[in-house]
FIMAR-467081 format. One record per residue (C-alpha): x, y, z. Coordinates in steps of 0.05 Angstrom, whole numbers. Layout:
xx X yy Y zz Z;
...
! end
This chain:
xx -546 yy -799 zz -151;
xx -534 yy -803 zz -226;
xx -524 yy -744 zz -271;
xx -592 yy -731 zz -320;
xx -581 yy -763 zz -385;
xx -601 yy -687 zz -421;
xx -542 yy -667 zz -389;
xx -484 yy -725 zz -412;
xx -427 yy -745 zz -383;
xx -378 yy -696 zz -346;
xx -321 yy -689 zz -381;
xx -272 yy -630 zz -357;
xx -264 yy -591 zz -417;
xx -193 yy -579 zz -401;
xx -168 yy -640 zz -394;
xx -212 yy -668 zz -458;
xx -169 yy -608 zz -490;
xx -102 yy -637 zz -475;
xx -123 yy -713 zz -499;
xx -137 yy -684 zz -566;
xx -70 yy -647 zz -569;
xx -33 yy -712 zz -550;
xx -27 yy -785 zz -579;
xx -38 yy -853 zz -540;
xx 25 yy -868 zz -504;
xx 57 yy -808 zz -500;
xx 76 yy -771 zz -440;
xx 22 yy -765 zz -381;
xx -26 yy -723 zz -379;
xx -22 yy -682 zz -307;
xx -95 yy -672 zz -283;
xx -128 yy -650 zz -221;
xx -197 yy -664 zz -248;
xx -216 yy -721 zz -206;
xx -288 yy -725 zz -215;
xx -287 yy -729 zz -302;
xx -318 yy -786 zz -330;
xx -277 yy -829 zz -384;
xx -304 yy -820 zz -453;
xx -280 yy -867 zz -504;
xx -225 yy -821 zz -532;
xx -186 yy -828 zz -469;
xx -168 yy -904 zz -481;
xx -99 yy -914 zz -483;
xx -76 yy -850 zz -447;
xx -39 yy -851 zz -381;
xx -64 yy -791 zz -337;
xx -27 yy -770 zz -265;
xx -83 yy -760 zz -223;
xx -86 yy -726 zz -162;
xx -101 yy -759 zz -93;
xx -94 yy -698 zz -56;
xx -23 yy -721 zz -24;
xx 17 yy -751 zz -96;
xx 2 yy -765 zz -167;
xx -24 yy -831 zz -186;
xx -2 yy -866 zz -252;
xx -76 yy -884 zz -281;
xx -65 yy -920 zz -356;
xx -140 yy -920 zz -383;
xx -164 yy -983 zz -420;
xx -223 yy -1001 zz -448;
xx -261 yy -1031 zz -384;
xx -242 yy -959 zz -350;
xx -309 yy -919 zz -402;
xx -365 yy -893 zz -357;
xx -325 yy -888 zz -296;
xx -285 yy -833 zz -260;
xx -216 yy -814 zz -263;
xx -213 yy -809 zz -183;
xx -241 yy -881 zz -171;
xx -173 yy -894 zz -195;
xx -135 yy -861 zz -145;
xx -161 yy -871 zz -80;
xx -138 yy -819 zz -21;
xx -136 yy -859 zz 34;
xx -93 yy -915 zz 46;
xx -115 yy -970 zz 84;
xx -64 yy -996 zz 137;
xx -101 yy -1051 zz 178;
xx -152 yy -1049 zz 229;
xx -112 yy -1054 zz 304;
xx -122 yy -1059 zz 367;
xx -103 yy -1115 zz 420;
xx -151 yy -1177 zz 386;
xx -111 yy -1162 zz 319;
xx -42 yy -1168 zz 350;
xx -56 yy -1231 zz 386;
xx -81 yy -1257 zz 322;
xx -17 yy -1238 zz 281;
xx 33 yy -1268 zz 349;
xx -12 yy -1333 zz 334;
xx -4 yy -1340 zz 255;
xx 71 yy -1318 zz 270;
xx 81 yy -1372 zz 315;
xx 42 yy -1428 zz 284;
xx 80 yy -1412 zz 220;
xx 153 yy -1423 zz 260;
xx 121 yy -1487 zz 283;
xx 117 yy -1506 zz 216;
xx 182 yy -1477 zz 188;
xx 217 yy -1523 zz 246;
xx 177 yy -1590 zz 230;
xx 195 yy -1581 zz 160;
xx 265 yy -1579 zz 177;
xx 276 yy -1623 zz 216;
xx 236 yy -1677 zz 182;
xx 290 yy -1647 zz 114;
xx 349 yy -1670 zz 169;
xx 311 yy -1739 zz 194;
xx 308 yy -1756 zz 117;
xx 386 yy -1738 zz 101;
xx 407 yy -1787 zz 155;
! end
């Protein structure tokens, strides 16, 4: 559900408080306000934002307006999806790409002699 158009974009106040201070470029700004929007005036700042584990590295540009600082930084981290079809597959790509690495060499050999 989108925010009322009466109401503007959220902006944390704080964190729209530091930008001003700073210049583009300098160092990054450390924020925990994952849900602010990206105005304009944040182009060209790098922000630190919070994942709820680390700090992500987030430099805003241009294509980043309208969004949110946290879509940037995503808390989960995707691993792959398991289970005993996925590990056949993989022992399948594994060994079709030995095959491969095998007929390539010895074809490089068949061709030196």
């Amino acid at each position: 559900m989108t925010r009322s158009l009466k109401k503007g974009p959220y902006v944390d106040a704080k964190l729209a408080k530091k930008v001003a201070a700073r210049k583009p470029g300098s160092a990054p700004i450390k924020t925990w306000a994952r849900a602010s929007q990206i105005p304009p005036e944040f182009v060209g700042f790098t922000f630190q934002v919070h994942n709820g584990k680390n700090f992500d590295d987030v430099y805003v540009s241009e294509d980043m307006v309208g969004h949110r600082l946290g879509e940037f930084a995503p808390t989960t981290k995707f691993l792959r999806h398991g289970g005993k079809m996925q590990k056949e597959a993989d022992m399948a790509a594994k060994a079709t790409e030995i095959a491969a690495a095998q007929a390539a060499k010895a074809s490089a050999t068949a061709a030196k002699k």
